[in-house]
DRENZATOR-13326 format. One record per residue (C-alpha): residue number from 1; residue in one letter; x, y, z. Coordinates in steps of 0.05 Angstrom, whole numbers, always signed. Each point is the difference from the previous one (the first is absolute). Example, Ala and Ser with C-alpha at 12.3 -4.5 7.8 and 13.67 -1.06 7.14 Angstrom:
2
@num 1&residu A&px +246&py -90&pz +156 .
@num 2&residu S&px +27&py +69&pz -13 .
end
This chain:
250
@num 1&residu X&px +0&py +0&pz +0 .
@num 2&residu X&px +20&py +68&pz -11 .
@num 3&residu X&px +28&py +37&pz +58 .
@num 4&residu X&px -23&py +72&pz +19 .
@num 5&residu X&px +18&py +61&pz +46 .
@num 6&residu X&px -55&py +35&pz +34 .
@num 7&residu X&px +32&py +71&pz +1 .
@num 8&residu X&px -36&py +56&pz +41 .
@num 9&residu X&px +14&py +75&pz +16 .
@num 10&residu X&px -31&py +41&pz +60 .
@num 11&residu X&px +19&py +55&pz +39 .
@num 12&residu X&px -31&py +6&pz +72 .
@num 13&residu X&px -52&py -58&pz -9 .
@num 14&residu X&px -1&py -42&pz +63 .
@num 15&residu X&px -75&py -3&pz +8 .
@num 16&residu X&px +4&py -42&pz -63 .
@num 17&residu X&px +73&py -30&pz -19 .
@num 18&residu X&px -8&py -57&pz +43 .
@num 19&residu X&px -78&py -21&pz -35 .
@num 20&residu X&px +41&py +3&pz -70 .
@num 21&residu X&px +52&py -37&pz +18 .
@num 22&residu X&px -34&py -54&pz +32 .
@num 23&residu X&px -39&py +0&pz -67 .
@num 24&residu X&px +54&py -19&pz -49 .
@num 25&residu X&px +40&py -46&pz +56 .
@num 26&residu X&px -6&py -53&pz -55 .
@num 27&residu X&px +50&py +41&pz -56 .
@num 28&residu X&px +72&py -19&pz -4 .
@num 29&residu X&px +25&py +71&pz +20 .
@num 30&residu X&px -32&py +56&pz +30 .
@num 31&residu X&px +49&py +57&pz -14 .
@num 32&residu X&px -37&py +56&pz +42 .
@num 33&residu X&px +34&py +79&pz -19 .
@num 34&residu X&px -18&py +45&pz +67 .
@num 35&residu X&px +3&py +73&pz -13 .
@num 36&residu X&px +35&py +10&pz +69 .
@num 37&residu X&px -63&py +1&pz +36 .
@num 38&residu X&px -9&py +31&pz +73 .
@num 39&residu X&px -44&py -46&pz +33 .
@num 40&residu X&px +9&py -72&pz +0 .
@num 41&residu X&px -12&py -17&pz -71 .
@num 42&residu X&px +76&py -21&pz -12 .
@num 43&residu X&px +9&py -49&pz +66 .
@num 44&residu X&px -68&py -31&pz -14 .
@num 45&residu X&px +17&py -21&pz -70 .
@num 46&residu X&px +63&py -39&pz +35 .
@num 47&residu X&px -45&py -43&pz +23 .
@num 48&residu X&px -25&py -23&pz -66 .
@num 49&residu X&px +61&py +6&pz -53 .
@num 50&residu X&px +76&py -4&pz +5 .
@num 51&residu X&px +10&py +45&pz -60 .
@num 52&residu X&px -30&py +76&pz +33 .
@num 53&residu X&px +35&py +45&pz -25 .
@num 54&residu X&px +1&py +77&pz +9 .
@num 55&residu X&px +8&py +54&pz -61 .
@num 56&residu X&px -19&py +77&pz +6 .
@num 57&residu X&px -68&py +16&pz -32 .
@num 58&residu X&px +10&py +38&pz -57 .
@num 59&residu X&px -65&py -21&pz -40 .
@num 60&residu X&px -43&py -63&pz -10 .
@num 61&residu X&px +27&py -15&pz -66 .
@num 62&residu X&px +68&py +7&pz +20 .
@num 63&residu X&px -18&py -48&pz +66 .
@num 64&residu X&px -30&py -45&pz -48 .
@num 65&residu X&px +57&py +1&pz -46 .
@num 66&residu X&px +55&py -20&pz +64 .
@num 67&residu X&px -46&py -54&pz +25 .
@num 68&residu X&px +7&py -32&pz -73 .
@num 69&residu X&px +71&py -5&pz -3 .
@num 70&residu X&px +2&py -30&pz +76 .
@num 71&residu X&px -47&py -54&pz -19 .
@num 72&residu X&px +38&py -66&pz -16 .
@num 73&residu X&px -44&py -43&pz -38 .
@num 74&residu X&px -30&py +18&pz -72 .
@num 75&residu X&px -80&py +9&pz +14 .
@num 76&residu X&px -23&py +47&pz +44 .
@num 77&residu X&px -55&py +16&pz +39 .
@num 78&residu X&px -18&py +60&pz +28 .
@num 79&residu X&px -41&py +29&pz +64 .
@num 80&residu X&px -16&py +63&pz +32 .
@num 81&residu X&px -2&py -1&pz +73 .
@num 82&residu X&px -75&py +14&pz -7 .
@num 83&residu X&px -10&py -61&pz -40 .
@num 84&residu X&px -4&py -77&pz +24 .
@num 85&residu X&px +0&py -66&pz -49 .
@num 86&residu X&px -49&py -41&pz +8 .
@num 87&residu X&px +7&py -74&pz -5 .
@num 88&residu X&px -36&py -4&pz -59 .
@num 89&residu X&px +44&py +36&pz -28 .
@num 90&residu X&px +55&py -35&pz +30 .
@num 91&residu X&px -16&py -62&pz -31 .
@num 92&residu X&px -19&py +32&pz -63 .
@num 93&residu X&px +71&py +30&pz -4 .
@num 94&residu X&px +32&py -56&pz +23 .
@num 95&residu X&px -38&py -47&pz -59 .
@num 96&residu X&px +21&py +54&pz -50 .
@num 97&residu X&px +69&py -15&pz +23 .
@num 98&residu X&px +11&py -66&pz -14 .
@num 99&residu X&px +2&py +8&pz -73 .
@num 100&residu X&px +73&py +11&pz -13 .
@num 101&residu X&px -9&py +34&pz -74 .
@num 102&residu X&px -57&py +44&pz +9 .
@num 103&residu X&px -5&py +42&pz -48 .
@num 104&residu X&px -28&py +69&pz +35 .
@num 105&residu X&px +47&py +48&pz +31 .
@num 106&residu X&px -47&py +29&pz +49 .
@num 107&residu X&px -72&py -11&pz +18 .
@num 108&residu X&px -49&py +51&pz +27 .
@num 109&residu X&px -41&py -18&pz +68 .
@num 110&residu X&px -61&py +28&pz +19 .
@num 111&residu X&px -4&py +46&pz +63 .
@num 112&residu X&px -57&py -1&pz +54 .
@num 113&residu X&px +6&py +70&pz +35 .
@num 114&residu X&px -41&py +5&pz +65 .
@num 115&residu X&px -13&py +78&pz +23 .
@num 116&residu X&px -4&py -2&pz +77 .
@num 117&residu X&px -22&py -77&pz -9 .
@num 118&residu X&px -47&py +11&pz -62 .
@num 119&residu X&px +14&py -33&pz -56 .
@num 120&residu X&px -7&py +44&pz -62 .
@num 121&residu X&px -22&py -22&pz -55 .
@num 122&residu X&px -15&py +54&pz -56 .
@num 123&residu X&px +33&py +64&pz -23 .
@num 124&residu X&px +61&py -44&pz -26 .
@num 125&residu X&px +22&py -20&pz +71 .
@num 126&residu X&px -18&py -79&pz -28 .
@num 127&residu X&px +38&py -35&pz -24 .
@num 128&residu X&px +50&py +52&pz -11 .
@num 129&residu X&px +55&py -45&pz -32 .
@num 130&residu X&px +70&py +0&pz +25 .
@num 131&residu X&px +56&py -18&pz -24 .
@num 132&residu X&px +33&py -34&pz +59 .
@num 133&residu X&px +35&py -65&pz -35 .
@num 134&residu X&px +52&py +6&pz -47 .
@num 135&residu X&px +66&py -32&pz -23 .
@num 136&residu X&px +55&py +54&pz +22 .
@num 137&residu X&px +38&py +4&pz -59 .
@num 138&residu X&px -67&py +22&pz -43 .
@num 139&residu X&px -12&py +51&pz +58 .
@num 140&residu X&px +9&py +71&pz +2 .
@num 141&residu X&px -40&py +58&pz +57 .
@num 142&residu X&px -35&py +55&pz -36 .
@num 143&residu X&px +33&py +62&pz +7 .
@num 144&residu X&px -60&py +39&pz +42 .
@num 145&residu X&px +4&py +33&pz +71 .
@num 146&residu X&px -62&py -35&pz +15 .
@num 147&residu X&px -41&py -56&pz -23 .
@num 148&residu X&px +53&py -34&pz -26 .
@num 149&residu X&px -5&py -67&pz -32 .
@num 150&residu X&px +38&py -54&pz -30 .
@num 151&residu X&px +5&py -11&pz -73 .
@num 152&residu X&px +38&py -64&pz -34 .
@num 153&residu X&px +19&py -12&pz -72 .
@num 154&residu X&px -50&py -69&pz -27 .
@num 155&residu X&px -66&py -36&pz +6 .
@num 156&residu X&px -28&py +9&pz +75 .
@num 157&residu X&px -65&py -29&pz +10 .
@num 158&residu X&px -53&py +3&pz +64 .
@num 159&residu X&px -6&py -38&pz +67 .
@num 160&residu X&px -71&py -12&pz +27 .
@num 161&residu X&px +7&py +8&pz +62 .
@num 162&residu X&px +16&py +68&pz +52 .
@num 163&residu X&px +41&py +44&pz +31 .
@num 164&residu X&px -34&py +23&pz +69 .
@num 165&residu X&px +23&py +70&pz +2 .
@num 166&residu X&px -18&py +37&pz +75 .
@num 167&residu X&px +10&py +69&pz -45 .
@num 168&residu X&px -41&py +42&pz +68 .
@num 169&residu X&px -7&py -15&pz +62 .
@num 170&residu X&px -15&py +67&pz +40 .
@num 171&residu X&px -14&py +63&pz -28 .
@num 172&residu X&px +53&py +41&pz +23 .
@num 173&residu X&px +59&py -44&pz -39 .
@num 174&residu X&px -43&py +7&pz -65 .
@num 175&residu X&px +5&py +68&pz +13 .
@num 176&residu X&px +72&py +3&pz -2 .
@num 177&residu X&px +3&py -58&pz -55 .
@num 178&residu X&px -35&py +49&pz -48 .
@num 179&residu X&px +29&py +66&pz +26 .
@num 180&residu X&px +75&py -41&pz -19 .
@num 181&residu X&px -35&py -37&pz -60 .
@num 182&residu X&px -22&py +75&pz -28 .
@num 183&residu X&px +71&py +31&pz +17 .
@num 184&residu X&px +38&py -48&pz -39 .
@num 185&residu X&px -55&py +3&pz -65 .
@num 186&residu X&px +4&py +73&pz +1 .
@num 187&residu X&px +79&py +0&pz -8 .
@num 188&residu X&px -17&py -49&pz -55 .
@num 189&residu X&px -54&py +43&pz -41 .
@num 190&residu X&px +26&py +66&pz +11 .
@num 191&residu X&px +45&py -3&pz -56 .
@num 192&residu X&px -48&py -30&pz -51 .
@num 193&residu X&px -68&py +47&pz +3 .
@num 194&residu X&px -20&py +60&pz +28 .
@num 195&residu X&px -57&py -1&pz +54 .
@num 196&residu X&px -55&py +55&pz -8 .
@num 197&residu X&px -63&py +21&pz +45 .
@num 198&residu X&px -39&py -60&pz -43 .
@num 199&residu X&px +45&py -49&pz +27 .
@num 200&residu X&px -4&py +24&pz +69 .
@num 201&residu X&px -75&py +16&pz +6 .
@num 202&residu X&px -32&py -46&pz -47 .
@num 203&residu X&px +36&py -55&pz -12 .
@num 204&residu X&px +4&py -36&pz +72 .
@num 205&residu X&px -73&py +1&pz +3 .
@num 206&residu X&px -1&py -35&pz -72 .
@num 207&residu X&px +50&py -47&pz +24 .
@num 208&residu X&px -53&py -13&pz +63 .
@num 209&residu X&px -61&py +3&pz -46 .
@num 210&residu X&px +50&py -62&pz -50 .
@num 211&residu X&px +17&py -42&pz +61 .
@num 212&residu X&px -63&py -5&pz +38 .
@num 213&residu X&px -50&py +0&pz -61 .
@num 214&residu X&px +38&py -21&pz -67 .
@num 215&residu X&px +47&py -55&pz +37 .
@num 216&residu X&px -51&py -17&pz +52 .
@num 217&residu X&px +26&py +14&pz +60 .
@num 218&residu X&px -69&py +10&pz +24 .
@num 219&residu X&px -7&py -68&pz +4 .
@num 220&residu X&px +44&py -21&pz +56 .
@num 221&residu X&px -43&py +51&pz +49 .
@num 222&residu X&px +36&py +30&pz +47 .
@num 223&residu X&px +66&py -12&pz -10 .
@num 224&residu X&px -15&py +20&pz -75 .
@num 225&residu X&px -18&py +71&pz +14 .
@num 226&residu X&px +60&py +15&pz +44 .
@num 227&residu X&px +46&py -43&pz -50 .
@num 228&residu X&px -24&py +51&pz -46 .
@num 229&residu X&px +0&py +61&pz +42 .
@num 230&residu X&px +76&py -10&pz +9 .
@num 231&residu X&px +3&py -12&pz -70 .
@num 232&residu X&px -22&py +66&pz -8 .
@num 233&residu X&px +37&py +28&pz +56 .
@num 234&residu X&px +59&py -22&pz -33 .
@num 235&residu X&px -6&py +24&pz -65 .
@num 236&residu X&px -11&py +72&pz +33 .
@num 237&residu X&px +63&py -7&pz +34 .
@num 238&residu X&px +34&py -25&pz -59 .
@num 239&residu X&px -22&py +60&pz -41 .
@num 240&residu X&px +14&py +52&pz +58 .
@num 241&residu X&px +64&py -19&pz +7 .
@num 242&residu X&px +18&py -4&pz -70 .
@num 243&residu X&px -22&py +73&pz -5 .
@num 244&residu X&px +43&py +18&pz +66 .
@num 245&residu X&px +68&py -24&pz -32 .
@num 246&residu X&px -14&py +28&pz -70 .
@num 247&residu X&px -19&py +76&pz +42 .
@num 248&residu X&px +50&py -1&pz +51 .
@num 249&residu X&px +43&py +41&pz -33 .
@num 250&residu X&px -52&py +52&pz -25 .
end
């Protein structure tokens, strides 16, 4: 059977390294890449891996990039510390595995998000396709401060079954996910458009109006309408603070 290395980055995640890890306990390797965390992210993944390693956080890409080259064997899979493996999936992988001359560089997974337990499942939160196995040496990180992905050169195909993915679990972190999240997009965007009073007054309520209506967000109650409010939220902030770097100087 094909080998693989689980490889993981997080920075300051010890409410949910040690659910990951325990997760993927079946993989070869885990090669975990800590940020330098300050609280006990760093000493809890000890526990589960003798390859943690420490490397300044310069970006997710580049975090993603330094995991690959510390991972030993040739297919990779890859978890967020938000994310668990289920054993489905495990045993999915693991069947995939034992062909020695697949042909598929990579294979997408689909990702069940919960939003403070809810499981959403409209506005293109399911199935959300990752690309989280791949053969190394067909793998490359897309160069983007934030959602950043994997891309590999050949045929990838799909995997039935999930990726749990514990994306909120209070308020207040969202919060600062999406005030981070709309930091890094704005350093991204600023260069390529120029953001107008359209974009800041009308366009986050379109982007509401798209989410909760068009992509049926409405559906999953509750946790659909705030799903979609901080949709909304974000694409104001996104906007706002393209506008603030392309003014400062004004």
């Amino acid at each position: 059977m094909n080998k693989v290395s689980a490889v993981i980055i997080c920075k300051n995640e010890e409410k949910n390294i040690a659910g990951c890890l325990q997760s993927i306990s079946w993989c070869d390797e885990i090669v975990i890449i800590d940020g330098y965390s300050t609280d006990n992210t760093f000493n809890i993944a000890k526990l589960y891996s003798d390859k943690v390693l420490q490397n300044e956080w310069k970006s997710f890409a580049d975090q993603r990039e330094f995991a690959l080259t510390k991972a030993k064997y040739e297919w990779i899979f890859s978890l967020d510390a938000d994310e668990r493996c289920t054993k489905e999936l495990e045993n999915e992988i693991k069947s995939l595995l034992q062909n020695e001359s697949l042909t598929q560089s990579g294979f997408e997974i689909p990702r069940k998000s919960f939003f403070l337990n809810r499981w959403i499942r409209h506005g293109g939160w399911y199935p959300n396709f990752q690309l989280r196995l791949f053969k190394k040496t067909a793998a490359r990180v897309s160069e983007r401060l934030v959602h950043e992905s994997y891309v590999v050169n050949g045929h990838t195909a799909r995997i039935k079954n999930d990726i749990l993915h514990y994306t909120v679990t209070s308020i207040s972190e969202y919060v600062n996910k999406i005030n981070l999240y709309s930091t890094l997009s704005a350093r991204e965007k600023s260069l390529k458009r120029k953001v107008n009073f359209i974009d800041i007054h009308f366009y986050p309520i379109f982007a509401f109006f798209h989410q909760y209506i068009l992509k049926g967000n409405l559906l999953d109650g509750m946790g659909g309408l705030m799903v979609s409010k901080f949709h909304m939220i974000t694409k104001l902030l996104n906007n706002i603070k393209i506008w603030e770097l392309q003014n400062k100087n004004k």
